[in-house]
N, C-alpha and C positions, 0 to 999 in steps of 0.2 A: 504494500500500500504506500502510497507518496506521501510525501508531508501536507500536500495540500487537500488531500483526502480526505487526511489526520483531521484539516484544521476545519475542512466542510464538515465535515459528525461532527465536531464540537459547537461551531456556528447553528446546527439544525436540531442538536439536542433541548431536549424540553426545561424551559427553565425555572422549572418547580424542581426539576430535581439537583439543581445546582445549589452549592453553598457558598457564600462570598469566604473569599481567602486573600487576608493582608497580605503587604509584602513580605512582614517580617515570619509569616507561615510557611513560605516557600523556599527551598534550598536547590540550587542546581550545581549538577556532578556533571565532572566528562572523564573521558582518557580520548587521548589523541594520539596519532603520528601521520604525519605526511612528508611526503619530499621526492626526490628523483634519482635516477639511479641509469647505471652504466657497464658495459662488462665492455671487452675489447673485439669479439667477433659480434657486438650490433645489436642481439637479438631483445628485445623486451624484459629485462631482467630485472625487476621490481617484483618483489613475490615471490619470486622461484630460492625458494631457501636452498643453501647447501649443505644444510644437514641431514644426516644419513637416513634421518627418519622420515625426512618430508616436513618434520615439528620444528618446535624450537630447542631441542633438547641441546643442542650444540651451539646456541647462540640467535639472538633477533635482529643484527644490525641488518641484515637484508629485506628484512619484514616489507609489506606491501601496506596502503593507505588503510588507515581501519578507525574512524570514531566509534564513542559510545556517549551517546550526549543524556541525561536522565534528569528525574525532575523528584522530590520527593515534596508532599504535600504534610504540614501538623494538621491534621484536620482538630486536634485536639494538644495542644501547649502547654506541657508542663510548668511549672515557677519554680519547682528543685529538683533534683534527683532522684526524690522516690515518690513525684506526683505521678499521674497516668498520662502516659503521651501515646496518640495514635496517629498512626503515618500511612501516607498512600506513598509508594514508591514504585515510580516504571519509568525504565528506559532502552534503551533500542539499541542494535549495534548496525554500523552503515559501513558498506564496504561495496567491491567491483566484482562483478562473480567472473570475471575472464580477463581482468590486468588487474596487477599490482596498483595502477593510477584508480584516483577516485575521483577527483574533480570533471565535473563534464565539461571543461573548459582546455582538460589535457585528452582527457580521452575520447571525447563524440561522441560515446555509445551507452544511450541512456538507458538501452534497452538490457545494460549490465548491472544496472545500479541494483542493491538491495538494502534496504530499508526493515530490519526485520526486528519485531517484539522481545524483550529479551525477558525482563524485570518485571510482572506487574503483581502486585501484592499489599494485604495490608497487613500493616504491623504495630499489636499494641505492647507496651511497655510497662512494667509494673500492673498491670491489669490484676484482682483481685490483692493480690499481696506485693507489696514491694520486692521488686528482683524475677517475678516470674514477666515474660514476654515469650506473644500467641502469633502467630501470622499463617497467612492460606494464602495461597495463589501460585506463580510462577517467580523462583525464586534462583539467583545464583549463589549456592547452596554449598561456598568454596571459600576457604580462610587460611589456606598454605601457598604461597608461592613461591618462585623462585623467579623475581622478573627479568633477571639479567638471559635468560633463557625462554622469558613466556610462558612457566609450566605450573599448571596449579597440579598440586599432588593430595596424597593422604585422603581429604576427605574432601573428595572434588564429586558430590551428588547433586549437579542441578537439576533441576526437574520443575515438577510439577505437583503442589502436594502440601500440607499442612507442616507444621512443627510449634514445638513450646520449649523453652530455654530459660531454667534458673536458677539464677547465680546467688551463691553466701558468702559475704567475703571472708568467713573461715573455712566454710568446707567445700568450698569451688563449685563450678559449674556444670550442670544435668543438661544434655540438649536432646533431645530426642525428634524426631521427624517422621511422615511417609509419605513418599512419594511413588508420583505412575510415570513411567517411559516406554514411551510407543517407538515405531518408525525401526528405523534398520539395526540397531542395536538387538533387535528383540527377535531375530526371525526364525522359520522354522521349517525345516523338509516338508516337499508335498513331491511326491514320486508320482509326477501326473503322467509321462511316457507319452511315445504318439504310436497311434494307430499303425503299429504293424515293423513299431522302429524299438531302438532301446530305451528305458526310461531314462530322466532324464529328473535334474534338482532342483527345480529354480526355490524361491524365498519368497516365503509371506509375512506378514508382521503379527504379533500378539502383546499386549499389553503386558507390564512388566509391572509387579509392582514392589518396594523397596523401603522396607523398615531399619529405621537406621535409629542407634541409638550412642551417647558419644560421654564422656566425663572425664572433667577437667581438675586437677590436686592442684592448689596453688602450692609451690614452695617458697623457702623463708626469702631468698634471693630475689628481690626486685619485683619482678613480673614472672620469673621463672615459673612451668608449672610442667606436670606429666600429665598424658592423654589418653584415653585408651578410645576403642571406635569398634563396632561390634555394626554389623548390615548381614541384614537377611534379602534373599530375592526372590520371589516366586512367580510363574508361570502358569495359567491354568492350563488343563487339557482341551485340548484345539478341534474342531473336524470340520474339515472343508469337505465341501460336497462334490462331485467331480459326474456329472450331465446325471445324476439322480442316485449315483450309489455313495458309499459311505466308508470308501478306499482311504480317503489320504486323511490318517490320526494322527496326532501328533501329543505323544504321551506329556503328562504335566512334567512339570522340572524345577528344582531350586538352586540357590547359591547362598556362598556364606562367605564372608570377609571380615578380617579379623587385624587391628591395628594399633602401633603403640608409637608415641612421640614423644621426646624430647624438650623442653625449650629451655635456656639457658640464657638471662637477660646480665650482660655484665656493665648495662650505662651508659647513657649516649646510643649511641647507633648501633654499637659492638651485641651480638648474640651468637649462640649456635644453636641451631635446630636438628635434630636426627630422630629421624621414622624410618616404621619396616612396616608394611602390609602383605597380608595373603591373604588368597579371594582362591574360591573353591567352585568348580561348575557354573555356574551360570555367573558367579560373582567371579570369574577370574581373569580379568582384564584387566593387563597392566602394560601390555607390546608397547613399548615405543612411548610408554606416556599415558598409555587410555586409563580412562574412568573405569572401576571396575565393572560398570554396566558394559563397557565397552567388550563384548564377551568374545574370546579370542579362540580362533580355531573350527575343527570340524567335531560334530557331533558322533558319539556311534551308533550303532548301524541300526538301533531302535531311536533313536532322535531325541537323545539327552546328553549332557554333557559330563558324566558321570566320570570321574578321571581327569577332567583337566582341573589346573590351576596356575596362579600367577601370585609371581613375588614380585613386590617394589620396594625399594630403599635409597632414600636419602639421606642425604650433609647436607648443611647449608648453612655457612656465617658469614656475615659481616664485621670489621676490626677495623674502628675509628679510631686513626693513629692521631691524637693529641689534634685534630682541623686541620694536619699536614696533609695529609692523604687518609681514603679509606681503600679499603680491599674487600671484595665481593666474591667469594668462589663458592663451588659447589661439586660433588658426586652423587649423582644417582645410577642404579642399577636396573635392570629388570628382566625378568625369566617368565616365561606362558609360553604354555602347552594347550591343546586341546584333548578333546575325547581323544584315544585312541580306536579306528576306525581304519580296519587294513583293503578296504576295497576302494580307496579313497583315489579319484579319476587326476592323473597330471595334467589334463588336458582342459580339467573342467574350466565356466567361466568363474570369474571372481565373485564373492561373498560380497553379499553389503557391507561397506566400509573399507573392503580393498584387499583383505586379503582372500589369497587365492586357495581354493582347494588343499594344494598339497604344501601350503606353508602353513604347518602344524605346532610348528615351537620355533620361538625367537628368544637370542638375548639379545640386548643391546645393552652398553653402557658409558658413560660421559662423565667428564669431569673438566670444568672451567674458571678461571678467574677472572677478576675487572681489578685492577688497581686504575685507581682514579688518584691524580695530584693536585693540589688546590693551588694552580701559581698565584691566582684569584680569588677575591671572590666571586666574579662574575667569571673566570675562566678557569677551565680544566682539562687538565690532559689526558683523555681515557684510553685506556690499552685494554685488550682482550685478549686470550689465548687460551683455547678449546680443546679437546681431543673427544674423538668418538669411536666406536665399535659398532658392529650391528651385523649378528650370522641368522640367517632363515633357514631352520629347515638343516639338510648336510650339504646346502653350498658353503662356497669360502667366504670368511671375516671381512668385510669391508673396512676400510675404516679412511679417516679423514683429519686433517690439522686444517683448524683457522684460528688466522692471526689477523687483529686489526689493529689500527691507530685512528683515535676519532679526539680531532682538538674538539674540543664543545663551548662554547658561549652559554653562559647563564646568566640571562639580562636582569631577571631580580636577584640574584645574588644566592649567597649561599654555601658552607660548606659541611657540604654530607652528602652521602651517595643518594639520597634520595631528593637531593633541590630538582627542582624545576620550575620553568621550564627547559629544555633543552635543543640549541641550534648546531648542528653536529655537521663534520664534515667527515666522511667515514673513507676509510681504505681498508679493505677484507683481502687475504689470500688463503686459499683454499688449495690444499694438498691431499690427491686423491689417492688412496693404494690402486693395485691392478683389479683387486676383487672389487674396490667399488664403483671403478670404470667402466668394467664389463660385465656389472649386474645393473648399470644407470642408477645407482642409489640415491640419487635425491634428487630434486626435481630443477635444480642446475643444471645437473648433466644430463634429466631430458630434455632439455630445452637447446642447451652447448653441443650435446654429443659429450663424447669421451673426451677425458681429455684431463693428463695430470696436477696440472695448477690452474687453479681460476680465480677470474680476479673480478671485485668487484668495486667501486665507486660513487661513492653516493652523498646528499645532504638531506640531511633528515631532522626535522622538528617533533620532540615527544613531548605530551603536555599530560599536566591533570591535575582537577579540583575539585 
């Protein structure tokens, strides 16, 4: 839908159902990046990451145009801390679905733009007792990053779905949630065959739905606290109907995922974070980065996922050296399998989401830093330097080195890794082994071809508030 769509339903809506709302009710959020980019054979290379995964798990400086503009509404304003506050909160994410450019001013083709829902939900605060807060609706349901890389990890369940969360400031935090995930996450065999040929797999979708429950120990130390994260998934039993009979079943199935974090706050900017997660059957997605909805692999040969699973583990700190410089690095891990299923077709097409048939167990793993120098405070010197892994399946190890140098401008000033905003002028090189040239590992090198060093160019603005 356009913004002008947007703004026509608002314009035509009834206005008995409206409430007046001051300025001082309204809060607006973004995240931004925009800018331009260059490689040395020409081709459109804004967006085409050169990490192994296709993600950002090896670094974002090539990332493509991407807003997130939102708006949160008090419909209801607290005067302290533990009055009832309620909030409407939705915003959108806008981006190019075929280039990296998003301005229709660079790219012409409006017919690429997306404009799509992301956020929409209400949330009350202190609701019957001080420290419990209720919200329903469409929620980004994610409070682990790693931005230097793009990765939300741990307990990255958005969806669609209710939860309540409440906090004691001695005995810490209860969050519990459930949500529903539809679409290609969720799919499922229907052995429909043709007429007088071999069967054949294609995917259907089934609703997913996802109990999640999470608790948080403050420790003595600052903000320091330990987590633990406990999700169930379930699947009911499916049957499509195929011209009047009642062939293609598709037996119920569940998943279980099981996780524990870290946090270590030592003042100022400086922390470390360390999580492990394991997800079980239907919850065992973690390839490359995914959600554990994100459910990896082939099913067996009765159409459950009974035998697969997936680990994830991260590092993550930050080390604010005295306003001189900070340093940003991280390692993550990750291993998934699927069902095991030995009649499984090399030839088949691809799975919703991209993997294929016979890519049944991935690992990949990464590890990167940012030292950032403050010669300013409005300037900084950022270096990057990444390493990555990534075997499918019994082909060979790919793997990839980037190194960048980005002076950056910080026009309001600032020193910590986290000021902004940020006016970058980026240099990327990208070192490719043989195995990830001649498996096209990331979507640089389908764009380049093969090809051992690549190089990329760019100026890019990150914003947010």
């Amino acid at each position: 839908m356009s913004l002008a769509a947007l703004a026509g339903l608002g314009w035509v809506s009834p206005k008995t159902a409206s409430a007046d709302i001051t300025s001082d009710r309204v809060e607006f959020f973004q995240y931004g990046r925009m800018g331009i980019g260059w490689t040395k054979s020409g081709q459109v290379i804004q967006g085409q990451s050169m990490n192994l995964t296709g993600g950002g798990l090896g670094g974002r400086l090539e990332e493509g145009d991407y807003i997130q503009p939102g708006v949160r509404f008090h419909l209801k304003k607290g005067e302290s801390a533990t009055d009832t506050t309620v909030d409407v909160v939705n915003d959108y994410e806008v981006f190019s679905n075929g280039a990296g450019i998003l301005s229709d001013l660079a790219n012409g083709e409006v017919g690429q733009l997306r404009i799509l829902p992301q956020q929409f939900y209400v949330q009350a605060k202190n609701i019957f007792t001080p420290g419990l807060e209720i919200w329903l609706g469409s929620r980004l349901y994610r409070k682990n990053d790693i931005h230097i890389a793009d990765y939300f990890y741990f307990n990255r369940l958005n969806g669609q779905g209710a939860g309540a969360i409440y906090t004691h400031p001695k005995f810490g935090e209860i969050d519990v949630a459930i949500l529903e995930q539809t679409g290609s996450n969720n799919f499922f065999r229907i052995n429909a065959g043709a007429p007088g040929g071999d069967p054949v797999y294609p995917y259907g979708y089934r609703a997913r739905t996802i109990f999640v429950g999470q608790y948080k120990y403050p420790l003595p130390m600052r903000t320091s606290f330990v987590q633990a994260l406990g999700e169930y998934h379930v699947v009911p039993r499916q049957q499509k109907q195929d011209e009047g009979t009642a062939a293609n079943v598709n037996p119920p199935d569940w998943g279980a995922a099981f996780g524990l974090k870290l946090h270590l706050d030592f003042g100022g900017d400086s922390f470390n974070d360390t999580s492990i997660r394991y997800g079980m059957r239907l919850a065992n997605g973690a390839q490359s980065g995914g959600a554990t909805y994100n459910t990896f692999g082939v099913t067996t040969e009765e159409g459950t996922y009974k035998g697969a699973y997936g680990v994830e583990f991260v590092e993550h700190f930050v080390w604010d050296i005295d306003k001189i410089a900070g340093i940003n690095g991280y390692f993550l891990a990750h291993y998934s399998t699927g069902a095991r299923y030995d009649g499984i077709d090399p030839n088949a097409p691809a799975q919703p989401g991209g993997a294929a048939h016979n890519v049944n167990e991935r690992l990949n793993y990464a590890f990167g830093i940012r030292p950032i120098i403050y010669l300013r405070d409005d300037f900084h010197l950022v270096t990057e330097a990444t390493y990555q892994a990534r075997k499918d399946e019994n082909l060979a190890m790919g793997s990839a080195v980037k190194l960048s140098v980005v002076p950056t401008i910080v026009p309001a000033g600032g020193r910590s890794v986290w000021s902004r905003p940020h006016l970058r002028a980026i240099y990327t090189l990208g070192i490719y082994n043989k195995a990830a040239q001649d498996q096209l590992m990331s979507p640089f090198l389908q764009t380049v071809g093969e090809t051992r060093l690549a190089h990329y160019v760019g100026l890019r603005a990150e914003w947010w508030f």
